[in-house]
N, C-alpha and C positions, 0 to 999 in steps of 0.2 A: 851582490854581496850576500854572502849566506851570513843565517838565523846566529845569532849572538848564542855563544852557549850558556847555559844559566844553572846554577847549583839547582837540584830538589831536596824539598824537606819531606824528610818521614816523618809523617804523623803519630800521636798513639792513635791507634785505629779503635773502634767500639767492637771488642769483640764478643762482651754480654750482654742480653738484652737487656735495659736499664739502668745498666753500670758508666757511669759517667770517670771515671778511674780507673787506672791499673797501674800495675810494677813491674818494673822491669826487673825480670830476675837473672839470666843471665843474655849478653851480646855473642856472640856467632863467630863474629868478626873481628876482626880489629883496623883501627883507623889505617888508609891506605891498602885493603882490600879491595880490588875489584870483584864486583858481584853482578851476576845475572837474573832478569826476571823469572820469578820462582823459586831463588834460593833462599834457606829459611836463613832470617841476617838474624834472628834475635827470639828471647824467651820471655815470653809475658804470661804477668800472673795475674787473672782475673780475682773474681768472689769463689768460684770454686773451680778452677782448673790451669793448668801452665797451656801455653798455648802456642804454638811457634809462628812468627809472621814472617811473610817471605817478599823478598824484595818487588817492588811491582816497577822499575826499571832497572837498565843495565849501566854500569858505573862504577865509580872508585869512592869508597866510604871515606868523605872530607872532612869528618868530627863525629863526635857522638856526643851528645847535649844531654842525656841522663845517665846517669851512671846504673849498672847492677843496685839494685837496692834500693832506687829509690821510685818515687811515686808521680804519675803524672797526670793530668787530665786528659779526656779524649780531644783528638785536636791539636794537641800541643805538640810541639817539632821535640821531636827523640832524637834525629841525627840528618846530616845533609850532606846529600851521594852527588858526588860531581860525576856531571858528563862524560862521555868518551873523549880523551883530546882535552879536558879543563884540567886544572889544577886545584890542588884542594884548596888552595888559600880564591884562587878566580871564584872555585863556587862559594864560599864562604861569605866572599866580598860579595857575588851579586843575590845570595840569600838576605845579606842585610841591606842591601839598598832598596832591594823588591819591599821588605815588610819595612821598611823606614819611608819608601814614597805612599805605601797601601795607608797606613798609618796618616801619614798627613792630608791625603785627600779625606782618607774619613773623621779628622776634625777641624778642616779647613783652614790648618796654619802649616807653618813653614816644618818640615823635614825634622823630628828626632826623633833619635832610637826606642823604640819600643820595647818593653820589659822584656819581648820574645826574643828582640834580636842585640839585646845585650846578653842574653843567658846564650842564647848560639855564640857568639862570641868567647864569653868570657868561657865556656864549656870548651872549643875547640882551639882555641890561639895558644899559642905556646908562651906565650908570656905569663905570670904570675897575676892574679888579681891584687887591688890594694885592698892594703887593711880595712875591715870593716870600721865606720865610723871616723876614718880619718879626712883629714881638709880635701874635700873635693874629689875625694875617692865614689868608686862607683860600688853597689852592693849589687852581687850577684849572687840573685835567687830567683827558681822558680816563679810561675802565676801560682800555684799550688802552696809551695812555701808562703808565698806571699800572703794569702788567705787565710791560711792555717794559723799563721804568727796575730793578724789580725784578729782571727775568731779568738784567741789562745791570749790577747793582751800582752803579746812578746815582741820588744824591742826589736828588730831585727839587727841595725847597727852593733848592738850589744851582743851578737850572738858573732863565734867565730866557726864558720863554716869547714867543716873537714872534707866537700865535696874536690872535686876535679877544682885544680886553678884556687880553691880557698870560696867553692861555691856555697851558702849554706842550702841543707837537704836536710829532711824531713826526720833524719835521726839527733839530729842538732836542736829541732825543736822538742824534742822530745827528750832530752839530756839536760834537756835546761826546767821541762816540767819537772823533771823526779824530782833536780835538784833545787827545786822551787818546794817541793811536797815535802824535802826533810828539813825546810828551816829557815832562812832569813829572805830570802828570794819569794816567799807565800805572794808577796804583793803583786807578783809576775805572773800569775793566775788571777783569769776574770772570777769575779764570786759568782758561785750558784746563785739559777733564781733561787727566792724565795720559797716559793709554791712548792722548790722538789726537793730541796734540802734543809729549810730553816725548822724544824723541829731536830734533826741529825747531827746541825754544823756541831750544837753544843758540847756533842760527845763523838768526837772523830774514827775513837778508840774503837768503837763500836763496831763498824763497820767498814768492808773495802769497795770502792767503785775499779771494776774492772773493764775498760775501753772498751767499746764494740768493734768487731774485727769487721774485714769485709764482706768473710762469710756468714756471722752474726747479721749484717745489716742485711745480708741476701735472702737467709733464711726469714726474717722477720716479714720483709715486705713481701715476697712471692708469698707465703703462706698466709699473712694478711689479708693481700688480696686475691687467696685462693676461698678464704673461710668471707669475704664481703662480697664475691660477685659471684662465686659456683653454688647451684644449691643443693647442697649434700644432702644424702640418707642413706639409712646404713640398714646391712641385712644381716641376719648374725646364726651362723650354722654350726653345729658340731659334727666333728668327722672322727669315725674309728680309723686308730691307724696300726692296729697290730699288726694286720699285713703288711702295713709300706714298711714298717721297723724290720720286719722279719725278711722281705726283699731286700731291703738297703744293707742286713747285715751278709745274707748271702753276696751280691754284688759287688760288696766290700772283701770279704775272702777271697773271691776268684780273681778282685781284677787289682792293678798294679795302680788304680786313682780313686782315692780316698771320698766317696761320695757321701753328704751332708744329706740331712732331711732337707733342708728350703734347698737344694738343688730338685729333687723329687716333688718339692710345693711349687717350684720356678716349670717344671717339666709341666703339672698338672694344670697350674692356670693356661700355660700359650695351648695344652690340648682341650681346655674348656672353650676356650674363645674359639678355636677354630668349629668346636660344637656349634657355639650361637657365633658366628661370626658376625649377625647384625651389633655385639656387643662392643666388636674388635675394631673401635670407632673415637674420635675427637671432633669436638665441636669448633669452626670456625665462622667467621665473621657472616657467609656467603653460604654453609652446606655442613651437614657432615661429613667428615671424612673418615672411609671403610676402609682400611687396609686389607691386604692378601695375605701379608704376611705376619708375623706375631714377633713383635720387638717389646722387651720387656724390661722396666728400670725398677732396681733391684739397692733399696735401703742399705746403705755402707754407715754408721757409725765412725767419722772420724773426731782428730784432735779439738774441741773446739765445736763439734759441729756435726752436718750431717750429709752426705751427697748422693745421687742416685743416678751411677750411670747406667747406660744401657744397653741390654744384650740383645742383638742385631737377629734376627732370624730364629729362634728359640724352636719355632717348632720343625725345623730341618735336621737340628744339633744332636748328635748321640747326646746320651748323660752322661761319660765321659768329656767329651770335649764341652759341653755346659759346664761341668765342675770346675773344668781347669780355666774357663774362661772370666766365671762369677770368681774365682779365686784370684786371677789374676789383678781382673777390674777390682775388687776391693784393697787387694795390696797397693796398687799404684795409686788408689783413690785417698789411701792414708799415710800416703808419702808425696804427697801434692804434684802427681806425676801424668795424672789424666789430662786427656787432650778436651777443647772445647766441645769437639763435634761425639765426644763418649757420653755425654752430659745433655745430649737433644734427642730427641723421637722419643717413641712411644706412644702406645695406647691404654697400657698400666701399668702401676706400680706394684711389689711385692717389698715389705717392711713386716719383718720376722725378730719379736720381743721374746721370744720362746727361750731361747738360750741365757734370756736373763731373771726367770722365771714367771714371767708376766702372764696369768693364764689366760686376761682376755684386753682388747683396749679397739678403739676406732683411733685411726688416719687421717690428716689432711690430703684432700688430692692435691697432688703435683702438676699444676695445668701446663700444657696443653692435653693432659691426658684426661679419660674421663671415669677413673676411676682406683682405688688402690684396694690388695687385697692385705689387713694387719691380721697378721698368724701369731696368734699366742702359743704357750705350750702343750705340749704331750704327757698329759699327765692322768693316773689311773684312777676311773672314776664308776662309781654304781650304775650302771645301766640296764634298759628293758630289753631283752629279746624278743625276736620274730614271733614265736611264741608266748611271751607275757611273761616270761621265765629274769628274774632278778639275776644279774651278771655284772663281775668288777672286769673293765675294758682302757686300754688306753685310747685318749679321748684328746680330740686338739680342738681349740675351740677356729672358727674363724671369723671372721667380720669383714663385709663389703663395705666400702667408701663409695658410692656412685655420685658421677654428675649427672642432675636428671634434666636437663637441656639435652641430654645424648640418651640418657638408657632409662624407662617407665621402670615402674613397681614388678610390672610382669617380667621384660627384658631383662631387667638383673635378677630377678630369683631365678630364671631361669638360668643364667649364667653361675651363679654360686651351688645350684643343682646339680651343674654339667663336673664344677671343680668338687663336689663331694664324692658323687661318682668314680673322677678321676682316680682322686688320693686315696679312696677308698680300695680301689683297682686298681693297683700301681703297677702290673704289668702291662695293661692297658698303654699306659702313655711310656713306655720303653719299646712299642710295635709301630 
């Protein structure tokens, strides 16, 4: 007798490091699709990037268990792909028998459904769910939902879910805070402690709490715990740049791609590091690690927040194709369009406040990297000549962020040396 065929469940997969969450933003697919291993079935959206997952077997998509838009934990079944030869209801039925026997063995009594495989059900069956809060009706929602409504003091019965089949989802719970925040519904909200709000509550008027996003919570913690366990120090150099100004506006005339100065500061750090490449380095558990080649993540400003993906080979690229590709990465990065893997490597950072006229500021490093270089602006300032001779110059200030588990006092000056040089020499790093 051959293998019983048996639905799979897709998982949300962990596709950031520390992210125990994601969203589905959009599906690929749709139910009754046959799909093969490797095709992308769907769109998740991490803390900062969409990310496409691709099926890891071959099969016909028997449900889909989150909808677009909404929010799931890592782990948790997104949708269930029947075998070659099954039907979708076959896999549907032995996805729920599987986690309804897993279930009872693990708390040693008889067989019931589990919140997992009521939400697969009630996500994929064609029947209607019942009413929320009616005689003997079942409520489908999320483990996430679930949690959320707990943490949040919110009925769930009393909530009526807009999801697939009358599921509630995560916009539901949050329909029902506003409308708890304008008025007789207050009670539906747990009170603040004490300790963070009770001098506040009395005057509401005052002030607005604005939710933390997911890129908010990413930003906090990675930089958290970049500024508790890296131990930073900073070197701080001025660079004249009326040559690189007076190049970049040449360069600009002749050529048909509109070249930026931090394109020119992105060029001159990947040719510093290849100076001292003992600099072109990250610290891991077991060694440091030297790279060959010069990949560099490059400060994007967006909605809400901040990302820094990275540009791949830097010191191979014309400054042409660097332009167009630092341009590109930042347009997609603030249309929430970057991929996971644009958002990983490197061995430094370039975070450029110049254009907001910031003349000088230090960096958190971005780890794994062991270092960022903060470029303030270009601005005209009194300076000494070769000679002793008094002279007004345009002057950019800049500032090293070093990890010094990876680069000494001497290592990095020498490396901030290599990039003054550079920026100072701006045909240098166009050869």
């Amino acid at each position: 007798m051959g293998r019983p065929l048996m639905g799979v469940v897709v998982r949300m997969p962990q596709l950031a490091a520390g992210g125990n969450e994601a969203a589905i933003q959009t599906w690929l697919i749709d139910v009754g699709d046959q799909v093969t291993v490797g095709q992308a079935i769907v769109e998740i959206e991490t803390e900062k990037a969409v990310v496409e997952y691709e099926a890891e077997a071959d099969g016909t998509i028997a449900g889909v268990l989150v909808a677009a838009g909404e929010t799931a934990t890592v782990g948790s079944p997104i949708a269930v792909l029947a075998a070659p030869g099954e039907s979708a209801e076959e896999a549907l039925r032995s996805v729920e028998a599987t986690a309804t026997a897993a279930a009872a063995v693990a708390q040693d009594a008889a067989p019931t459904p589990t919140a997992e495989v009521t939400t697969a059900t009630a996500a994929a069956a064609s029947t209607p769910a019942a009413a929320p809060g009616g005689a003997g009706s079942r409520l489908f929602a999320s483990p996430l939902v679930r949690r959320l409504a707990r943490e949040r003091g919110i009925d769930l019965s009393a909530v009526v879910g807009s999801g697939p089949n009358g599921r509630v989802v995560r916009r539901d719970l949050d329909a029902v805070l506003t409308a708890a925040l304008g008025g007789s519904a207050r009670a539906a909200v747990p009170p603040a402690p004490a300790s963070a709000s009770a001098h506040v509550d009395a005057v509401p008027d005052q002030y607005t709490d604005i939710p933390h996003t997911g890129m908010r919570r990413a930003i906090a913690r990675r930089l958290g715990e970049s500024t508790a366990t890296v131990p930073h120090f900073y070197l701080v150099a001025d660079c004249r740049v009326d040559e690189l100004l007076a190049v970049r506006a040449r360069i600009n005339d002749a050529a048909d791609v509109s070249v930026s100065v931090n394109d020119l500061v992105v060029k001159a750090v990947a040719a510093a590091l290849q100076d001292v490449p003992e600099a072109n380095a990250i610290w891991t558990d077991d060694a440091i690690r030297r790279f060959t080649g010069v990949d560099l993540a490059i400060a994007v400003a967006v909605p809400g927040g901040l990302l820094t993906p990275v540009v791949q080979g830097v010191e191979r690229m014309p400054l042409g194709e660097l332009s167009r590709a630092i341009r590109d990465l930042a347009e997609r990065a603030r249309a929430g369009r970057l991929r996971q893997h644009e958002l990983e490597g490197g061995s430094f950072s370039v975070s450029n406040l110049g254009m907001y006229g910031t003349r000088e500021f230090s960096a958190i490093i971005n780890p794994p990297q062991a270092g960022i270089f903060a470029v303030g602006a270009a601005t005209r300032r009194p300076v000494v000549d070769a000679d002793g001779e008094l002279a007004v110059a345009t002057v950019m200030t800049v500032t090293l962020s070093a990890d010094h588990r990876v680069l000494d006092g001497a290592l990095a000056a020498q490396l901030l040396a290599a990039f003054v040089r550079r920026i100072e020499n701006p045909v240098s790093v166009l050869v």
